[in-house]
N, C-alpha and C positions, 0 to 999 in steps of 0.2 A: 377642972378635969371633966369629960364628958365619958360617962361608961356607955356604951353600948352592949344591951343582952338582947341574944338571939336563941333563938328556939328552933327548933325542928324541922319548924314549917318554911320560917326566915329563911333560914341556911338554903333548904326547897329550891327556894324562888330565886337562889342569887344567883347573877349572870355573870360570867366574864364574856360579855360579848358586847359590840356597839348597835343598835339599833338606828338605822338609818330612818325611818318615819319617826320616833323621840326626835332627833337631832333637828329634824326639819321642823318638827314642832315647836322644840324649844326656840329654836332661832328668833322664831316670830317674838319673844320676849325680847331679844336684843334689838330688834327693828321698830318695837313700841317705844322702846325705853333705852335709848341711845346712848346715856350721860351713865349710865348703870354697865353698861356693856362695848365700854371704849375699844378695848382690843378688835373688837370685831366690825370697830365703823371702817376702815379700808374695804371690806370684801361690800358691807351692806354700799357702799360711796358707789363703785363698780359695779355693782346688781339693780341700785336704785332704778335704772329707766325700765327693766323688767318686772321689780319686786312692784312696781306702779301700777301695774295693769291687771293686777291680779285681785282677787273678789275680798276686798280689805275689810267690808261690812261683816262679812261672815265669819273672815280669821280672828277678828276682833271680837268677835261673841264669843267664840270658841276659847280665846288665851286674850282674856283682860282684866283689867285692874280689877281684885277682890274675888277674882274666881278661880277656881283651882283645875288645874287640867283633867279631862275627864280620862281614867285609867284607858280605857279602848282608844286612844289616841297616842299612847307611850307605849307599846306592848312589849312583853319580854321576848327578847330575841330567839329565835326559831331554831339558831345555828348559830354558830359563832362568828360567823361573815355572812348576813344577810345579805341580800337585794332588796331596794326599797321596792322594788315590783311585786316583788312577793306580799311584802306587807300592805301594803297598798289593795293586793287580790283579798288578803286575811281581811284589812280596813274593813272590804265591803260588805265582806261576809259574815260582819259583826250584827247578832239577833238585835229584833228590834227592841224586845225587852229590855236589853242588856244597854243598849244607848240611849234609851231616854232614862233608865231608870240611873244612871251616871251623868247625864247631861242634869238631872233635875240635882243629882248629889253636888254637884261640883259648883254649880250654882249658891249653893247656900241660902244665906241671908235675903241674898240680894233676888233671889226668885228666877226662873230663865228669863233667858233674854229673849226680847222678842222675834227677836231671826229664829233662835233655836225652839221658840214654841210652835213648830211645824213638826219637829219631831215626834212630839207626843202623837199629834194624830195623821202623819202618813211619813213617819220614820223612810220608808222605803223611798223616796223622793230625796228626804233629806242626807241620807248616808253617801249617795256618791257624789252628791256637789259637795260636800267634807271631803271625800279621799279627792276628788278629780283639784281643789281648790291646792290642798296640800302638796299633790302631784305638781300643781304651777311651781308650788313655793320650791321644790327642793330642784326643780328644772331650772329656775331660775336663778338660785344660787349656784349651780353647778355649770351653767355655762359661761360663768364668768372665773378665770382662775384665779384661785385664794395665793398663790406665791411659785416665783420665778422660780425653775429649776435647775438643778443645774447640768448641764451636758457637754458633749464631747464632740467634735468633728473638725475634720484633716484639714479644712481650712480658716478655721477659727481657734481651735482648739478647745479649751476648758471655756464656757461661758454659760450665764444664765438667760435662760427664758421661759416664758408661760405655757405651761404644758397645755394643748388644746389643741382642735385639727384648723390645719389651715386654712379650712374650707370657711371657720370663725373668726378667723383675723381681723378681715373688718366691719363683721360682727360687734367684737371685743372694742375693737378702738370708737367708732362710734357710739357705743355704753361708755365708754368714762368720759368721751368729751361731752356726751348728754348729761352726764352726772356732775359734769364738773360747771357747765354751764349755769344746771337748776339751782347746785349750788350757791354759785356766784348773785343769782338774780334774787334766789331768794334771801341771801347770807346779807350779815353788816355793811359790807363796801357798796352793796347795789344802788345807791346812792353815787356811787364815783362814777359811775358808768357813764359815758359820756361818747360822742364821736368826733374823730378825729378832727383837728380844728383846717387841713391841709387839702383843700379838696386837689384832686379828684379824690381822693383816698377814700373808702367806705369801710377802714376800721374802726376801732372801738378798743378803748384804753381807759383804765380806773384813773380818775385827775385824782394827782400829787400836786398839791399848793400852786403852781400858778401853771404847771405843764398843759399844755394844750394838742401836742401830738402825738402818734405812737410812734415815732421812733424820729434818731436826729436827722433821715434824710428829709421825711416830711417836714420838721421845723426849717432844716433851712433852705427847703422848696419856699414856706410861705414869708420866712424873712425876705428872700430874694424878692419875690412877688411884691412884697411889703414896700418896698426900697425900691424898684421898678415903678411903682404905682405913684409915689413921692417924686421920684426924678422925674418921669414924665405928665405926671398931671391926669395921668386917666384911672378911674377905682379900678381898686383890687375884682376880679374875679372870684365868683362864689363858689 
């Protein structure tokens, strides 16, 4: 059984609200550490070609293994429905005292890391490449939808889709076919990969045991070929 006693002060401090820069924060732990935070690999799968481009040296100093998140990075919610712009304005406007003397806390054992030892001596540099780095992160999760909704209209009726303006449609769709490609190349099967044995064809298909095309018109384009080549005496075509 786990008690929990709170004081005065405890009670104080307790939110019921959600802090959108925490959330962005945290995140960053389920995209180091994957196998720990399954539920959440579909959105991170989908964000991947953006969550890439984003200053991963830094985020990683900030939220890595053996460090503990510095408190000006989680703050207690303002209102009870933030904007992350707001906190984001708060982020910057956090004393220089105040962040490196939590940067060197949260640090520990392990000493700052060397990204983060600019803080000590011109903090004022180092605080908005933090907020503008975090801005990437929660922009970039956000412009990929976390789950189909579901809606209503006269010619469709009840059906689901990804809430998001149209204007990101093929935005959205080029993100997961990027994702699903990096996937593939860098995932178990990228060995199968292989191209199409039928030319003219310039696909590409994972080989299954002796399969050589993507699809059966191409096999029996090159059977035909195959057997045209035999009857008449002249090679196949490359």
């Amino acid at each position: 059984m786990l008690l929990l006693r709170l004081d005065v002060d405890d009670l104080a401090s307790v939110r019921f609200a959600c802090s959108p820069l925490t959330e962005t924060v945290l995140s960053l732990w389920a995209w180091q550490n994957p196998v720990r935070h399954a539920e959440h690999q579909p959105l991170l799968r989908r964000s991947a070609p953006l969550l890439r481009q984003l200053d991963w040296p830094l985020l990683r100093a900030l939220v890595g293994p053996g460090r503990r998140i510095p408190d000006f990075l989680t703050p207690h919610p303002a209102a009870p429905v933030p904007g992350i712009a707001d906190e984001l304005t708060a982020l910057r406007a956090t004393p220089a005292e105040r962040m490196a003397a939590e940067l060197a806390d949260a640090a520990g054992v392990l000493g700052p890391h060397p990204l983060l030892r600019s803080g000590h001596a011109d903090p004022a540099a180092l605080l908005p490449r933090i907020a503008d780095a975090l801005a990437e992160v929660n922009d970039a999760l956000t412009r990929v939808p976390a789950a189909a909704l579901l809606h209503w209209s006269a010619d469709r009726g009840l059906h689901r889709a990804a809430a998001h303006p149209t204007t990101q449609i093929v935005e959205h769709a080029l993100a997961a076919l990027a994702a699903d490609a990096a996937d593939l190349l860098t995932g178990p099967d990228a060995d199968r990969l292989t191209a199409c044995g039928s030319a003219p064809c310039n696909r590409y298909l994972l080989r299954h045991g002796r399969r050589h095309w993507c699809s059966t018109r191409c096999g029996d384009r090159a059977r035909a070929a195959r057997a045209y080549a035999r009857r008449t005496g002249r090679p196949e075509e490359d």
